[in-house]
Each structure stands twice: as structure tokens, then as C-alpha cells.
KOLKEPA-755639 format. One record per residue (C-alpha): x, y, z; residue in three letters. Coordinates in steps of 0.1 Angstrom, whole numbers, plus 5000, padded with zeros to 4 digits. Layout:
BEGIN
XYZALA...
//
This chain:
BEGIN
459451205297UNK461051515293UNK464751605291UNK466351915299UNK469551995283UNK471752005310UNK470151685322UNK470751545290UNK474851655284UNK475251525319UNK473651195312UNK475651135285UNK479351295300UNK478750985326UNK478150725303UNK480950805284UNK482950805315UNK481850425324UNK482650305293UNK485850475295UNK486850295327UNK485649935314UNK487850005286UNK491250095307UNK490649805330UNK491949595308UNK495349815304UNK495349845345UNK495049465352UNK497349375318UNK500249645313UNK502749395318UNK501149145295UNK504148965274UNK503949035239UNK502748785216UNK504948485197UNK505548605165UNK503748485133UNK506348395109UNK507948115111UNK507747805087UNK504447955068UNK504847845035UNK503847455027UNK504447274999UNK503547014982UNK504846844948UNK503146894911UNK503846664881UNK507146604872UNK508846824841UNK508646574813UNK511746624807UNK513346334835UNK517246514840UNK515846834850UNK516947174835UNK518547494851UNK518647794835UNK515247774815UNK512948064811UNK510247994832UNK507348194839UNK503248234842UNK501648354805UNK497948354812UNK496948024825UNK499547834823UNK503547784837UNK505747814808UNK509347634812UNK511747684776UNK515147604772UNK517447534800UNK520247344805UNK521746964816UNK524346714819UNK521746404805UNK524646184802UNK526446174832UNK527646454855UNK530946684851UNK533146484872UNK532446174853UNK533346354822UNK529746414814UNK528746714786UNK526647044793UNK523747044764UNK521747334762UNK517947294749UNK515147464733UNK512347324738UNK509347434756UNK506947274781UNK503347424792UNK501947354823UNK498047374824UNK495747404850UNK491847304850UNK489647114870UNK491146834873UNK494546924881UNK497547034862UNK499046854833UNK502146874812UNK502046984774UNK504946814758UNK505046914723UNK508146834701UNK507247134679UNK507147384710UNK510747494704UNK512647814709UNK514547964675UNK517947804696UNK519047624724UNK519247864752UNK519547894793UNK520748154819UNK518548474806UNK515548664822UNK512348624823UNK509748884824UNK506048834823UNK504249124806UNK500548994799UNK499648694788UNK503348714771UNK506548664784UNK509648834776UNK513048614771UNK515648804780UNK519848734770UNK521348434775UNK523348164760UNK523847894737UNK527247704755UNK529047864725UNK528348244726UNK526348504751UNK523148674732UNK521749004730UNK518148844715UNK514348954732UNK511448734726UNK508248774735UNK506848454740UNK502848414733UNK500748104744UNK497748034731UNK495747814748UNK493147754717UNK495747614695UNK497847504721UNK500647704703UNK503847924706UNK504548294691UNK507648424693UNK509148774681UNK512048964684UNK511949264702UNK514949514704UNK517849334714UNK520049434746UNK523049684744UNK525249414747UNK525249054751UNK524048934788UNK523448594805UNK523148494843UNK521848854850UNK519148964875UNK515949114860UNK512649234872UNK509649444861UNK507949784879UNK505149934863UNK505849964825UNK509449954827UNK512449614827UNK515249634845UNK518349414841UNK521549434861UNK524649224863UNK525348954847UNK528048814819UNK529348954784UNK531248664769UNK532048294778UNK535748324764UNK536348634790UNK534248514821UNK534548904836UNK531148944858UNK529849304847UNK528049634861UNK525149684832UNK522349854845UNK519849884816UNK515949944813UNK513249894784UNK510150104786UNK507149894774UNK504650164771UNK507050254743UNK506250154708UNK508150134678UNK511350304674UNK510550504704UNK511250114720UNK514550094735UNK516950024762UNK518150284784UNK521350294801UNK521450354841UNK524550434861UNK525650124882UNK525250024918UNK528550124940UNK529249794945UNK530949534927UNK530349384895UNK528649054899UNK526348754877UNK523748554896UNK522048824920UNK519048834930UNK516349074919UNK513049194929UNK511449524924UNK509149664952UNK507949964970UNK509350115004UNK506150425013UNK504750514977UNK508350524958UNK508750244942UNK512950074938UNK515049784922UNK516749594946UNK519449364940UNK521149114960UNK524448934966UNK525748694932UNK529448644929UNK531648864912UNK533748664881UNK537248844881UNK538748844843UNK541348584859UNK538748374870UNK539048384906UNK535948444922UNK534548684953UNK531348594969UNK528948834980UNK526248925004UNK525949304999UNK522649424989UNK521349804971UNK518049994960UNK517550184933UNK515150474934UNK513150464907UNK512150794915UNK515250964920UNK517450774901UNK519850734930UNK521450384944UNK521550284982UNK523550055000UNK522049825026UNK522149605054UNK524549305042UNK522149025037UNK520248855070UNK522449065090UNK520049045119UNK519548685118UNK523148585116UNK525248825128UNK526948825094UNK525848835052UNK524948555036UNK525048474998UNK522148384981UNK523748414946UNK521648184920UNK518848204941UNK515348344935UNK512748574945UNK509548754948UNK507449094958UNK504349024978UNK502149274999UNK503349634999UNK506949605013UNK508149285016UNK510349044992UNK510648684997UNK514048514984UNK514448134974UNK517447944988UNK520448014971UNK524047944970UNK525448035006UNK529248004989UNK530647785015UNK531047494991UNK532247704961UNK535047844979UNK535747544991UNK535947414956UNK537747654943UNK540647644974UNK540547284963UNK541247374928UNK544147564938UNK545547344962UNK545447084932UNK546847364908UNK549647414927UNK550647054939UNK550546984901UNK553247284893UNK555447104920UNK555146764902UNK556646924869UNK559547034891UNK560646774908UNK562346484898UNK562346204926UNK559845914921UNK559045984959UNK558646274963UNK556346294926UNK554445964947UNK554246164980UNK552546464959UNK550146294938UNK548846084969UNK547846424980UNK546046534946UNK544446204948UNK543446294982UNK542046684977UNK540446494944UNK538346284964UNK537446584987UNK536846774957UNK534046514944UNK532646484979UNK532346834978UNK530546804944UNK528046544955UNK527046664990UNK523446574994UNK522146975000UNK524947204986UNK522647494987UNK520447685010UNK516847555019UNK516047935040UNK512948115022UNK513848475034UNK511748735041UNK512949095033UNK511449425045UNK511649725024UNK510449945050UNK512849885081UNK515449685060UNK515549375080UNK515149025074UNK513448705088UNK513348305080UNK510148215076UNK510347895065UNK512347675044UNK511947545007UNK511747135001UNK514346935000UNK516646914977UNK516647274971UNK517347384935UNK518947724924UNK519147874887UNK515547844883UNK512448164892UNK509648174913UNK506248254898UNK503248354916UNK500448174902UNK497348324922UNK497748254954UNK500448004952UNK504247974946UNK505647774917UNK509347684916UNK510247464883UNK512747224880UNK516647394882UNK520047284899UNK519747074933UNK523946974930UNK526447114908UNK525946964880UNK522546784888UNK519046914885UNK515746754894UNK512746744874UNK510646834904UNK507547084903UNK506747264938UNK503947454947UNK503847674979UNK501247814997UNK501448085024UNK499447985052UNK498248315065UNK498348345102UNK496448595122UNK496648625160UNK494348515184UNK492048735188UNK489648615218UNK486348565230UNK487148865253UNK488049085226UNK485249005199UNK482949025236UNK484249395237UNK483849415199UNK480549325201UNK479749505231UNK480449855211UNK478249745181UNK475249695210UNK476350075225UNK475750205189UNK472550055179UNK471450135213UNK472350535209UNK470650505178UNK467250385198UNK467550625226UNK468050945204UNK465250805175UNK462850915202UNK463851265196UNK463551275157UNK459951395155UNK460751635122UNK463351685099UNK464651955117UNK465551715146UNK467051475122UNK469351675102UNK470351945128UNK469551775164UNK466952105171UNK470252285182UNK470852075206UNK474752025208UNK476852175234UNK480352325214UNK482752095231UNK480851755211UNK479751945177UNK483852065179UNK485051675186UNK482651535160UNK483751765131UNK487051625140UNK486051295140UNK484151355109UNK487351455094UNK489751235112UNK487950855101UNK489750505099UNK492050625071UNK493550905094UNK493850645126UNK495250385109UNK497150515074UNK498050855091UNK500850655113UNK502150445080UNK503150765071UNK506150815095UNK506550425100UNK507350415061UNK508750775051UNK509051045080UNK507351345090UNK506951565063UNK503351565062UNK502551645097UNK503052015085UNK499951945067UNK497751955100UNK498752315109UNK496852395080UNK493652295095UNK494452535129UNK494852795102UNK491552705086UNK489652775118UNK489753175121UNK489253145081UNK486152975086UNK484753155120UNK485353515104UNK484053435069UNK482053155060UNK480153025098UNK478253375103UNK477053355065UNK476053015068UNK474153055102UNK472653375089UNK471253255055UNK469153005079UNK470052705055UNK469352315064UNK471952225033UNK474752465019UNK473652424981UNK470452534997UNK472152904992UNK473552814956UNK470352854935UNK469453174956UNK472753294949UNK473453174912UNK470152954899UNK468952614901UNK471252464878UNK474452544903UNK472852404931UNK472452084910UNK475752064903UNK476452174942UNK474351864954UNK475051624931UNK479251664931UNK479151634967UNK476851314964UNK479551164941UNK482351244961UNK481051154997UNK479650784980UNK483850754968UNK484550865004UNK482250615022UNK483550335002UNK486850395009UNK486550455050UNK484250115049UNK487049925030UNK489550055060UNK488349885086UNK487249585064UNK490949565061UNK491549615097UNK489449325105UNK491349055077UNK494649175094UNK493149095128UNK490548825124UNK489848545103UNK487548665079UNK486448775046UNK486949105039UNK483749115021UNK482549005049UNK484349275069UNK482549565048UNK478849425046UNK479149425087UNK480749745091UNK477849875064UNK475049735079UNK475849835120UNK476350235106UNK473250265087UNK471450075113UNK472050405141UNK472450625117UNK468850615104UNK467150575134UNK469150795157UNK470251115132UNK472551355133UNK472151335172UNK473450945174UNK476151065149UNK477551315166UNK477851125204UNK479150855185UNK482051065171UNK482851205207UNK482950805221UNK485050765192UNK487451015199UNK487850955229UNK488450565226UNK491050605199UNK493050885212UNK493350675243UNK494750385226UNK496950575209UNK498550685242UNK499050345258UNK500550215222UNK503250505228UNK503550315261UNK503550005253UNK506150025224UNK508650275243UNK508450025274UNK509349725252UNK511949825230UNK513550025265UNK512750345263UNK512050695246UNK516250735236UNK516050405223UNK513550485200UNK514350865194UNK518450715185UNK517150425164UNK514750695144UNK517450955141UNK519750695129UNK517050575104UNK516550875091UNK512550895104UNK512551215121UNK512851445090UNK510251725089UNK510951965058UNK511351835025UNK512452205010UNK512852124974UNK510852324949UNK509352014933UNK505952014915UNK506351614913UNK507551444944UNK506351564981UNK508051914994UNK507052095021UNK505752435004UNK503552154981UNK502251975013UNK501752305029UNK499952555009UNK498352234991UNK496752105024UNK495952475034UNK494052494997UNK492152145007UNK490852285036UNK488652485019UNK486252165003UNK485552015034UNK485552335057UNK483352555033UNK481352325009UNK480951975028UNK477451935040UNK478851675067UNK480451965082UNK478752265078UNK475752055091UNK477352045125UNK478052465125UNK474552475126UNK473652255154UNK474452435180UNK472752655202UNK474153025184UNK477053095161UNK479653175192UNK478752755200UNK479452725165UNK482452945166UNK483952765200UNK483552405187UNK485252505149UNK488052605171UNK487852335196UNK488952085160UNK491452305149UNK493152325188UNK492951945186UNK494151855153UNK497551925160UNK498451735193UNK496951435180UNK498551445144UNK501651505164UNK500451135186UNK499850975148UNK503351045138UNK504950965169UNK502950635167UNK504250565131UNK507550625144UNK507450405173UNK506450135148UNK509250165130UNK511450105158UNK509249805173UNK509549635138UNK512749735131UNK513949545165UNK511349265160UNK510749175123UNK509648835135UNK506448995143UNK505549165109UNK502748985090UNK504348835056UNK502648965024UNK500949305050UNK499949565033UNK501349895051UNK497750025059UNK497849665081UNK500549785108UNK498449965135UNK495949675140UNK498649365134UNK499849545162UNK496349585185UNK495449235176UNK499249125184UNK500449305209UNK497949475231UNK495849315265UNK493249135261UNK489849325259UNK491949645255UNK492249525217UNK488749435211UNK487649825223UNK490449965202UNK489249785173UNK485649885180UNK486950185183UNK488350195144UNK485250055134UNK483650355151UNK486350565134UNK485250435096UNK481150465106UNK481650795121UNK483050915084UNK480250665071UNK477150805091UNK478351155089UNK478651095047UNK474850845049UNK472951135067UNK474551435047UNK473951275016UNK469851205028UNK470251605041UNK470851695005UNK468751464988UNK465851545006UNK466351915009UNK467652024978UNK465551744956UNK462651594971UNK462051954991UNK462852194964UNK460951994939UNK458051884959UNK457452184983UNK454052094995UNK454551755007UNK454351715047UNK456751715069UNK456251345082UNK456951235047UNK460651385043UNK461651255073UNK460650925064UNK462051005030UNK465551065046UNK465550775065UNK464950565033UNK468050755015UNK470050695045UNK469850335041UNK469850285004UNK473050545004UNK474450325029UNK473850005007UNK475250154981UNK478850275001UNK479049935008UNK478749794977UNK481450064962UNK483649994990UNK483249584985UNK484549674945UNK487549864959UNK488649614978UNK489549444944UNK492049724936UNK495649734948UNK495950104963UNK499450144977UNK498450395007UNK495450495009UNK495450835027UNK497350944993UNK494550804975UNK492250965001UNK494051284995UNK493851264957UNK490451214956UNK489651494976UNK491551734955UNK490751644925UNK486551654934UNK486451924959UNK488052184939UNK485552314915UNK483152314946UNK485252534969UNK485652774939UNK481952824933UNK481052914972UNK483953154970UNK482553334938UNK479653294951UNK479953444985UNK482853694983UNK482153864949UNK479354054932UNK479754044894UNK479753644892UNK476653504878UNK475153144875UNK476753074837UNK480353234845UNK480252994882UNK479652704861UNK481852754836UNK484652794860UNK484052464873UNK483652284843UNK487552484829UNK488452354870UNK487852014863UNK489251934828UNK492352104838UNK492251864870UNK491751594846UNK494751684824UNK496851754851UNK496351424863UNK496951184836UNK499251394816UNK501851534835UNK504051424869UNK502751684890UNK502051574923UNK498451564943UNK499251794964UNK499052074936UNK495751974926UNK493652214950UNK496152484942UNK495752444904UNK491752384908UNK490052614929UNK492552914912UNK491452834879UNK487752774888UNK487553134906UNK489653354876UNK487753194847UNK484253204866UNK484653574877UNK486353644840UNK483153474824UNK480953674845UNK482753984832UNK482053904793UNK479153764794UNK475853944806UNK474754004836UNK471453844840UNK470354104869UNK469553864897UNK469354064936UNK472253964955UNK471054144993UNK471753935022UNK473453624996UNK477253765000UNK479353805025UNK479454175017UNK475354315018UNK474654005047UNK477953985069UNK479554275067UNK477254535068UNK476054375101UNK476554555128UNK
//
């Protein structure tokens, strides 16, 4: 049966316009849906490990993980009897190992484990399979020492050595590790002057040698304090110290609890004050001096209990009371009244040691901070009794908390492990129905248009087939993939706007291309653009053409197949290895039996099903949290709306960086991506062509502008709702914790369908590039006679093995932490696309440049990429500015010096085939 092509556009415009109606029925029949309960609450269980061996318990010890095992050394006790009964504090040195194997844990109790002294109240610091023991003290003095503490499993032994010692003497500090670098803060000089202080100090452990050293930083604004809490952690991609409450130790003695709470910016070197501590759960701060805590997922601290203060201060009004009614004794002179006044120190002595041995002095609440909205949530509560002046350490996936103080002057010998019990919401038979449903759709375009791929022309350019409008969306969607739907908005929910400039750039791309590069490539009658590289330079460039862009587009596809794959964790219960075999297997299926045809019409239903969701997400969050002022004031106050960033920074992001940088990155997928140029030449003519490059450039801007607003409507939902942010998410996790959360049923299944369209639109479009160029400018160039019927079997082949192997790239990435990945996205596309951009420019727009100088170029391009990026700060953004420059001037300078090996350059640049045309 025959199809004409009107036939055939219309046939398609209505089945996209059915599907589109199924798809808003849901949002028609549930706009009003309540939003979901919130997944937080009481997720962490626990359960109890063997005992310490040592029975009394210690607080204070060094505890942490060194390779397989839980290290606890030192500490501190009353084993005799406790204060009030006149009992005495001994400090200790020796050192336990907790082991793990197969059949449980055990305790290593070694009497020749020791520290070189008796010592409690540092820091610890894991660095390795070491830890580093930080300060501390003896009972008699305060120490500057730093250990590094060394288990080794074989011998079952200890090694210690010093490592520079602290500026000054420190104990019952805060510490953590980012990167490289320790920080400590607070803490206390001397036991004879009890003074809380303000040190700020940090020791750079990719130092070596003398070069090894501590640093002084400039203090928080605050006050000086001993016992905070800190954790370091990242808020967007800069990374900060944060450090909370303690108590601040006045040189008289007299003591000020506190619940403020500040960031450092490790970046900028600049402190921050926030919210007072579980502001939004109270009302008011809370201490949690003594207490503990942790960094898990990419913005979220948990902290441990903690000394609330209530009982402290109530000790120490005690005290005072008893002070004074004491003075009066030694003034007064009457038996009574001396009788009257010690019944009442009798009396507040009593309270006093009531107050001492209340069963749970301290707080049970595991907190849950968020770096990114600065807000904070109880989501769950540690066993009871709970201890303080002990750590947590993540062991794997678990939660150890060792031994340390349940009761002044009492500590427990308790071991507890927790585990996070990870909660996702419930997703539906509706919504994996509608999941499912999409897959079908695809493999069933895939069918339909396979009965159109009768040669390879059909396969890799649809026989010209594609109206404007599609070929214009699909290069969008081409472009736009999972990582722009779903990391694009983390960009304003954890930063701000500054990058939206960026997508101007690609409306300014548009007349760049139309006027310069799409009337060369539709006139050199190319199937692949590296086709035009050996007639232009030699073989040996068009090599190197093919062969970077098949590196680069395999990193690509793994990294829009681990997206989704991490869409679907977020969302459903299941293994994210899972996620990406699926997600792997459904796009090659289509792609190879439908082509470039199935890709493209899959890219317009993809389009449209995401921008849609987009839009009723706007809704959906500006109707809940009451409306457009309340989330334009809560941004504004927030700081979330800022747009330029106009420092002249080569290091951190500034608009003129993120600006001409972006404009610069245009030019590798605009002017040398296969996936791209592909679709400028399936159209009908090159004023198609023309219409649909400007039909993605018109669009890129409204609908960056709908992935920042939607970033910053997250911000406000979460900030008014942290109950409802997923503990331990990574930021890339908001947009679907929020479709699988929030959104009607069956509305969420097709917007995640949709994302997973999103990732195998990027995915096809990189599969059936990658088979374009391996069967053109290989198995073509290299085999010229072989029949038609073979190549496009050959291609179909490719397209599945490439696919096989995406997937396989993408199922090893998901073992690396990336902190965003659009900047890792980014990065990767200006460090690999440079070189290439520079060689079609010498190629098309000069004469003198020959195959050796085009080469060169892009061999100088790359190692100055490579140096720029591992020795010096400069930021990403730079890369295509600093590539495709260097690439073009030493190419063309080459050409000049070396000689000319006379090849005939008519109709093969832009000058002797565009130009001169008429």
C-alpha cells in the first residue's frame, strides 16, 4: 500500500493528538488530587551489635571505619562509681577493632592495641584505610598531637605516626573532611582556663612533607563554642563546612547554649549564617551540642541526638542557687536560720542528682538537614538511651554509633547499627500501565516505519521525507535529552539562573548555521559529515572525524541511559542496573527496525509529552504552595532569581564564561555532530532544512525559560514542605520524586515514559548516527563494491551492538558519584568536541589548510584541553573557548610552514561551493 506524504504527516499529526488527550485525562479528572503523605518519617531502624568489651562504656573515644573494620581508641569513664557519688574520671588508651565477615561481627580485644597515652574528646578523620586522631586530652593537659592510625587486618595490628601537630592545643572540637582537605573548628585550649574558642584551621592532605601543614581560616561570626556539630557537604556543585550549635564556655565558667548554625564556602572562603537549628519544626533552635552527624546523598546532613540544654541549664541554675545559699550560711549566725538554709541546699541537692540521673537527659531526634533549601525534618529517632560524645560512621550502607555518654556521667557499652529504609512512592498499576503503554507505542513506530527502510538511504535520511516542523522538534529533542529535562531544573532549585543565558546561545547558533554550514552540507550531497573530511583534507582526518565522534557519542549515550535509570530508582523499586538494561534494550529495539524515521516521530511525541508536563507541574506547585507571589517572594527572598553572575572569573561560573562559552559549544553539536547534521538533510530542500534549524532555536528559549521556572518552583515546594524530600536524594532525583509523589495517577506514568523517551531519543539519535558513520565512512569507504542490501543490514547490526555497548558504559557510570550531571554533561562535551569543531572550520572557511596542519591543530587542541583540565582551576565553561581557538591558529599556522601538498579544493569550501553560487 502506498502512502502519500501528506497522507502520511496527517496520519501521524492525529495519532499524536490521541495520545495527547489520553495523556491529559488524567490531569482533567485528577487536578485536585491531594498530594501525597510524605516519606520521611521514622526511616532509620536499628538494631544492636556486640557489646564494646569494655563493660562501663567510653565517651570521647576516637571512633571510626579503617578499611573493614570499626575502630574505637581511647575514651573516657567513671568505672568506679559516678561523679555524684564521688566517683573518678579515667581516661584510656586502649584500642578495640570491630570485624566484620561472614558470620557476623566480632570484637578484637587486644591488651597490646594501645594508643602512645590515654586520650578522649579529639577528632576523628578517616582518610583511607587510616584514620587520623585529631587533639584531645589526657584529664591533665589539652594536646596538639595527629596520628594516623593504620589497621592491618593480616597481623591484626596497629601503626601509629605523628603527623604535624595542630596550631595550638584543641579538644571537644568539631571536625570533618571535604575532598583532600580537614577542617577543625571550635573547641577548647586548656583545662585550667575552660574559655570555649573560635579556631578555624585546615590540613591539606594532598600535601606532603614540609609542604604538610595547617592553615589558619578566619572564624564564623558567631560565638565561640566546644561540642558543635560538623559535617561537610555540598549545596549545587560548591562544596561547604557546616557547623552547628555546641555551647559556648565563658572564661568565668558560666555557660551559653546555642542553636545557631553557619557554612563555610569552600569556594569563596566566605561564612553564612543560617536558619537557627529545626526552626521549621519547632518554631524555635534547638541544641544539639555533643551530638553527632553525617553527609549522605548530594545535599543532605543527618545529625544524631544531642544535648537539647534543658538539663544543663538547669544544672547549672541549680549550682548557683546552691552557690549562693552557701554565701548566706557564712553570714549568718542563727542556728535557725543556718537550719532553714541548708534544708534548702539539701533540697536543690536532691533536685540536682535527680537532674543528674534522669533516665533520657538527651535528645533521641535523628535530624535531617537540607543544604539546598536550609530546612530541616525528624525523620526518626535513635534507640533508647541515647548516647552523645561519641561519631557516626557509615559503614556501607549502614550507620554505626559506638558506645559514648547516655547520662552525665554514665556511658553504655552499646553498639547500634542503623539502616535507612529507603521509601519510594507508590507508583501504580495505572502508572506502570501508562509506562508500559509508551514502550508498546515505540516498538510499534519502530514496526510501522521498518516497512519503509528498503535501502540505506531510507535508513539513515528517511528518503527526505520529513516535513520542517518534526526534523526542527527532533534536533531539539536530540539536543534537549533526560539530562536537560530532569538536571536542567536542579539548576535553579539548587543555585539560580545564571545559566539560562546559556540557551540564547543556541537562537544565535541558528542564522550561524543556516547561512554557513546547512547550504554546504546539503550541497556536498554527503550521507555523513566526515564523509567531506577526506575529500577536503585526506583519509586520515576523516578517521579521526569518525572515530572522535564515535567516542564521544558512546560517553554521551551512557550518560543519557544512566538518567533515566536513575529516574526510575527515585520512583520505583528497582535496581538501577536494572533500570539501564531496560531503557537500553526498548531504544535499540525501534531504533534498528524503524530508522532515522522512528527516531525522529519519537522525538516529536517526546516533546510534546514533556513540555506538557512541565506546564501542569508549574500548576500544580503554584496552586499548592498559594500562588505565583508566594513563590516569586519566597525565591526573591532566597536569593533564586539571580541572572548575571558579572565577575570576570576564569574559575567559578560568570556570565561572560557561561555566555560566550555556551555560544563556542554550539559549534560541536551544530557543525560536526552526525546526529544533527543527519536531520538537515532529511528534509525535502535546504529552505525545510533552514525552517526546522530555526524552528529549535525559536523553541529553545521558552522552554529553557519553563526548566528554570520549574527548578524554582521546586525550591519553594520543598522549601515549604521538606517532609516530602527523599533522604539521602541525589539532586538529579527532584523532578521525578516529584512525578512519582505528587502528580495524578496515570499523568505520572506518561511523564515518566515521557523521560524515558527523553534519554532514548538522545540514545537512538547517538545508536543510528554512530551505525551512519560506521557504515559509511568504514564499511562503505573501505568496501565500495558490496551491495546495498548488505550495508543496511550492516547498520542495523552496529545499531544494536552500539546500543549494547551504551548500556554497558552507562551500567559502569552508575558506580561513580557525579555531583550534577548536566556539568559533567557539559564538560564532556567541551573537552571532546573541540578539536572537531576546529577542523570543519579550517576545513570549510579557509584555503591554505592542509590534512597535516588540520591534524596537528587538533592534536595541540586536545593536550592543551587536557592540561587545562587537570592542572589549573579554570572552569568548563572556558574549555571550547580555549579549544577550538587553539585547534584553528596552530592548524592554519602549520599549514603555513609546512608544504602544501597541492590537493583541488573546488566545490569543498564554503568559498568556490557556497559563495560563488548564485
Amino acid at each position: 500500500m502506498q502512502f502519500s506524504r501528506t497522507h502520511f504527516t496527517g496520519s501521524i499529526g492525529r495519532a499524536l493528538s490521541i495520545l495527547l488527550l489520553l495523556w491529559l485525562s488524567p490531569l482533567l479528572l485528577q487536578a485536585q488530587s491531594p498530594p501525597a503523605e510524605p516519606l520521611s518519617k521514622d526511616i532509620v531502624n536499628w538494631n544492636r551489635l556486640p557489646d564494646l568489651p569494655n563493660p562501663a562504656g567510653v565517651a570521647g573515644a576516637f571512633v571510626g571505619r579503617a578499611g573493614d573494620a570499626l575502630i574505637v581508641a581511647g575514651g573516657a569513664n567513671f568505672p568506679g562509681a559516678p561523679p555524684w557519688e564521688n566517683g573518678s574520671k579515667v581516661y584510656h588508651d586502649q584500642i578495640y577493632i570491630l570485624q566484620k565477615d561472614t558470620s557476623g561481627y566480632r570484637w578484637l580485644s587486644d591488651p597490646d592495641l594501645k594508643l602512645p597515652h590515654p586520650l578522649a574528646y579529639g577528632a576523628t578523620i578517616r582518610d583511607g584505610e587510616s584514620l587520623l586522631l585529631i587533639g584531645g586530652t589526657d584529664g591533665t593537659e589539652v594536646k596538639r598531637n595527629v596520628y594516623r592510625l593504620k589497621w592491618n587486618p593480616g597481623e591484626e595490628s596497629i601503626g601509629i605516626r605523628e603527623l604535624p601537630p595542630l596550631p595550638r592545643p584543641l579538644a571537644f572540637m568539631g571536625a570533618t573532611r571535604l575532598n583532600d582537605r580537614v577542617y577543625v573548628a571550635g573547641g577548647q585550649h586548656s583545662l585550667a582556663s575552660p574559655g570555649a574558642s573560635k579556631s578555624f584551621w585546615q590540613l591539606d592532605l594532598s600535601q606532603q612533607g614540609e609542604d604538610l601543614n595547617w592553615e589558619f581560616l578566619p572564624a564564623w561570626p558567631g560565638a565561640a563554642r566546644v561540642l558543635p556539630v560538623a559535617a561537610g557537604q555540598h549545596k549545587g556543585d560548591t562544596p561547604y563546612f557546616f557547623l552547628f550549635s555546641g555551647r559556648n564556655v565563658n572564661p568565668d565558667g558560666s555557660m551559653e547554649v546555642l542553636s545557631d548554625a553557619y557554612r563555610y564556602n569552600i569556594k569563596s572562603s566566605e561564612w553564612e549564617s543560617l536558619e537557627p537549628i529545626a526552626h521549621n519544626l519547632h518554631g524555635n533552635g534547638r541544641s544539639v551540642m555533643g551530638g553527632t552527624a553525617i553527609a549522605t546523598g548530594d545535599a543532605h546532613i543527618l545529625i544524631f541526638g544531642g544535648d537539647p540544654g534543658d538539663a544543663l541549664v538547669e544544672r547549672l541554675q541549680i549550682s548557683a542557687r546552691i552557690d549562693s545559699l552557701n554565701n548566706r550560711m557564712a553570714t549568718v549566725s542563727r542556728p535557725s536560720q543556718k537550719g532553714a538554709l541548708q534544708e534548702q541546699v539539701d533540697q536543690l541537692n536532691r533536685q540536682l542528682l535527680s537532674n543528674l540521673q534522669q533516665e533520657q537527659p538527651f535528645s533521641r531526634d535523628i535530624l535531617s538537614y537540607h543544604t539546598i533549601t536550609d530546612t530541616y525534618d525528624k525523620i526518626g529517632e535513635l534507640p533508647t538511651p541515647a548516647p552523645v560524645t561519641t561519631r557516626a560512621v557509615q559503614w556501607d550502607e549502614d550507620i554505626l554509633i559506638a558506645s559514648g555518654e547516655i547520662r552525665p556521667g554514665v556511658r553504655s557499652a552499646n553498639i547500634w547499627r542503623g539502616q535507612i529504609e529507603a521509601r519510594t512512592p507508590t507508583f501504580g498499576w495505572v502508572n506502570y500501565a501508562a509506562l508500559g503503554l509508551y514502550g508498546l507505542i515505540l516498538v510499534g513506530m519502530g514496526i510501522y516505519f521498518s516497512r519503509r527502510e528498503n535501502a540505506t538511504d531510507d535508513y539513515f535520511l528517511a528518503g527526505n521525507r520529513i516535513p520542517w516542523w518534526a526534523a526542527g522538534i527532533s534536533i531539539y529533542a536530540t539536543q534537549l535529552s533526560a539530562i536537560t529535562f530532569i538536571s536542567t531544573p536542579v539548576l535553579s532549585f539548587a543555585d539560580n539562573w545564571i545559566v539560562f543565558i546559556a540557551y540564547f546561545t543556541i537562537f544565535l547558533m541558528a542564522p550561524v548555521v543556516i547561512y554557513f554550514y546547512l547550504p554546504f552540507f546539503r550541497r556536498l550531497n554527503v550521507t555523513s559529515a566526515y564523509e567531506y573530511l577526506e575529500k577536503r583534507f585526506h583519509l586520515g582526518v576523516r578517521l579521526f572525524g569518525s572515530i572522535s565522534f564515535i567516542l564521544f557519542q558512546l560517553g554521551r549515550m551512557s550518560v543519557v541511559v544512566f538518567l533515566p535509570a536513575l529516574t526510575l530508582t527515585a520512583i520505583l523499586d528497582m535496581n538501577i542496573y536494572a533500570a539501564i538494561v531496560l531503557m537500553g534494550l526498548l531504544a535499540i529495539v525501534y531504533t534498528t527496525l524503524g530508522g532515522i524515521e522512528a527516531v525522529i516521530w519519537s522525538d516529536v511525541l517526546q516533546v510534546v509529552i514533556l513540555i506538557s508536563g512541565i506546564l501542569y507541574s508549574l500548576y500544580f506547585i503554584t496552586d499548592y504552595v498559594g500562588g505565583l507571589d508566594v513563590v516569586y517572594t519566597t525565591a526573591v527572598a532566597n536569593e533564586k532569581l539571580q541572572f548575571l553572575e558579572l565577575d570576570f572569573s576564569f574559575t567559578a561560573l560568570a556570565t561572560w564564561s557561561i555566555f560566550l562559552g555556551s555560544f563556542a559549544l554550539q559549534f560541536g553539536p551544530y557543525t560536526t555532530d552526525q546526529a544533527v547534521i543527519q536531520r538537515y538533510l532529511t528534509t525535502e530542500d535546504e529552505k525545510s532544512a533552514a525552517d526546522s534549524i530555526w524552528t529549535n532555536g525559536i523553541i529553545s528559549i521558552p522552554t529553557g525559560f519553563l526548566f528554570f521556572a520549574l527548578g524554582t518552583c521546586f525550591y519553594v515546594f520543598y522549601k515549604l514542605n521538606p517532609e516530602f524530600l527523599s533522604v539521602g536524594m541525589q539532586n538529579d532525583q527532584v523532578f521525578p520524586l516529584f512525578i512519582g509523589q505528587q502528580l495524578p495517577v496515570g499523568f505520572a506514568g506518561l511523564l515518566i515514559a515521557g523521560i524515558f523517551s527523553a534519554s532514548m531519543s538522545s540514545l537512538d539519535s547517538s545508536m543510528h548516527s554512530i551505525a551512519t558513520v560506521a557504515t559509511v565512512d568504514f564499511y562503505q569507504r573501505f568496501v565500495p563494491a558490496s551491495r546495498e542490501s548488505t550495508r543496511l543490514r550492516l547498520a542495523r547490526w552496529v545499531t544494536v551492538a552500539v546500543g549494547a555497548l551504551g548500556t554497558l558504559i552507562a551500567c559502569l557510570l552508575a558506580s561513580f558519584p557525579i555531583q550534577s550531571l548536566y556539568f559533567f554533561f557539559q564538560e564532556i562535551i567541551g573537552l571532546l568536541s573541540s578539536a572537531l569543531a576546529g577542523i570543519f572550520i579550517l576545513g570549510i572557511f579557509t584555503q591554505r589548510t592542509h590534512g597535516t596542519g588540520a591534524l596537528t591543530g587538533a592534536a595541540i587542541s586536545l593536550i592543551a584541553l587536557y592540561f587545562v583540565k587537570f592542572h589549573t582551576p579554570i572552569h568548563f565553561y572556558i574549555y571550547p573557548l580555549i579549544g577550538i581557538p587553539v585547534c584553528v591558529i596552530t592548524g592554519y599556522l602549520v599549514s603555513l610552514f609546512l608544504p602544501d601538498h597541492g590537493k583541488k579544493l573546488e566545490n569543498l569550501t564554503y568559498r568556490t561551493l557556497v559563495a560563488k553560487s548564485p
